[in-house]
C-alpha positions in Angstrom: 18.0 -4.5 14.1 16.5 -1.6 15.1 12.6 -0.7 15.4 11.0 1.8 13.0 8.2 4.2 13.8 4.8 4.7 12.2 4.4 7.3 10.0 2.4 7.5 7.0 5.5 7.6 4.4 6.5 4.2 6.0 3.0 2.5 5.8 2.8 3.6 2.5 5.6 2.8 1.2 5.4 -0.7 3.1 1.6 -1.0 1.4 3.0 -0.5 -1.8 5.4 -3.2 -1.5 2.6 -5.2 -0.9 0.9 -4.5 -4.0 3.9 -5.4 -5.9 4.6 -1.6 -6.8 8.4 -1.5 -6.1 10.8 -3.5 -7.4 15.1 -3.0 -7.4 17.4 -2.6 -10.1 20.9 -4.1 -9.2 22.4 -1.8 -12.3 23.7 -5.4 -14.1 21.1 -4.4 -17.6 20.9 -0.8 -17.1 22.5 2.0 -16.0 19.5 2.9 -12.8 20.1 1.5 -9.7 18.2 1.2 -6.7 14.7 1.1 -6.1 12.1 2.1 -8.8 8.3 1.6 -9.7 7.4 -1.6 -11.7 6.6 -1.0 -15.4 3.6 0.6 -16.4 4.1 3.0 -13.3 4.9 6.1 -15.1 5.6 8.9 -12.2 9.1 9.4 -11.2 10.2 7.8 -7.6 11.4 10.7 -5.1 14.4 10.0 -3.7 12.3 10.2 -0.1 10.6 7.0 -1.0 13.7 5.9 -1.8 15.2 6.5 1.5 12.1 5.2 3.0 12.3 2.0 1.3 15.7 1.6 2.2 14.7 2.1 6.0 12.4 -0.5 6.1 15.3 -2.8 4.4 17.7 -2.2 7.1 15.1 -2.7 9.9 14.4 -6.2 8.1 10.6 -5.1 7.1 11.4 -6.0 3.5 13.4 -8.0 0.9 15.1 -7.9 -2.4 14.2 -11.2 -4.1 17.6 -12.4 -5.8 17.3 -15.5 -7.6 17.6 -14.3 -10.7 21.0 -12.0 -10.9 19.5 -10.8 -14.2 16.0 -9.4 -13.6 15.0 -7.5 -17.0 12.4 -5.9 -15.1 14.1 -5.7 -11.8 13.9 -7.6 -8.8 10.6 -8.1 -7.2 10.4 -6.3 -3.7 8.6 -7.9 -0.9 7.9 -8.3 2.7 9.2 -10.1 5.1 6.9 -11.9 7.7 7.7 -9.1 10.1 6.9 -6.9 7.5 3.9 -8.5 6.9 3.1 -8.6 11.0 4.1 -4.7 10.9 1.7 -3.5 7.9 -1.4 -6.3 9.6 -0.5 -3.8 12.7 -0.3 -0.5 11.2 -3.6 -1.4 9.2 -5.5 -1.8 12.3 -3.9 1.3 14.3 -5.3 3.5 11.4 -8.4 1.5 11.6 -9.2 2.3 15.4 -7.8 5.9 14.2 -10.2 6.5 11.8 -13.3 5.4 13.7 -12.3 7.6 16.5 
């Protein structure tokens, strides 16, 4: 696993996570595949985000929850503990930031 670097597209794409804003669509009920706002999000996803999401995936920062193969809405999106550890962190370095 390899380590990924702050930058504002990845904390807030990992913040969003945490709000429950993201989830995945496996392409099993419809046609879209990938990752994609919740319902009642109504701007389009950029293919950035996207990519960003999928970076934090492969550095283990988040998680597709899979229990249920068919997810109407798609499947929830959520942190891992590192990610958790990771977006506590990044909080704080934009905290001491800010009140610089």
């Amino acid at each position: 696993m390899s380590r990924i670097i702050f930058t504002a597209t990845h904390y807030a794409a990992l913040d969003a996570v945490n709000q429950g804003k993201i989830c995945y669509h496996n392409g099993l009920l419809q046609p879209a595949l990938g990752y994609d706002w919740v319902t009642g999000i109504t701007c389009p996803m950029t293919d950035d985000l996207r990519q960003t999401l999928r970076d934090l995936w492969i550095t283990d920062l988040i998680d597709i929850d899979t229990h249920h193969l068919f997810a109407l809405r798609g499947h929830r999106v959520v942190l891992t503990m590192k990610g958790y550890r990771t977006l506590r962190d990044w909080s704080a370095l934009g905290r001491r930031e800010f009140a610089a």
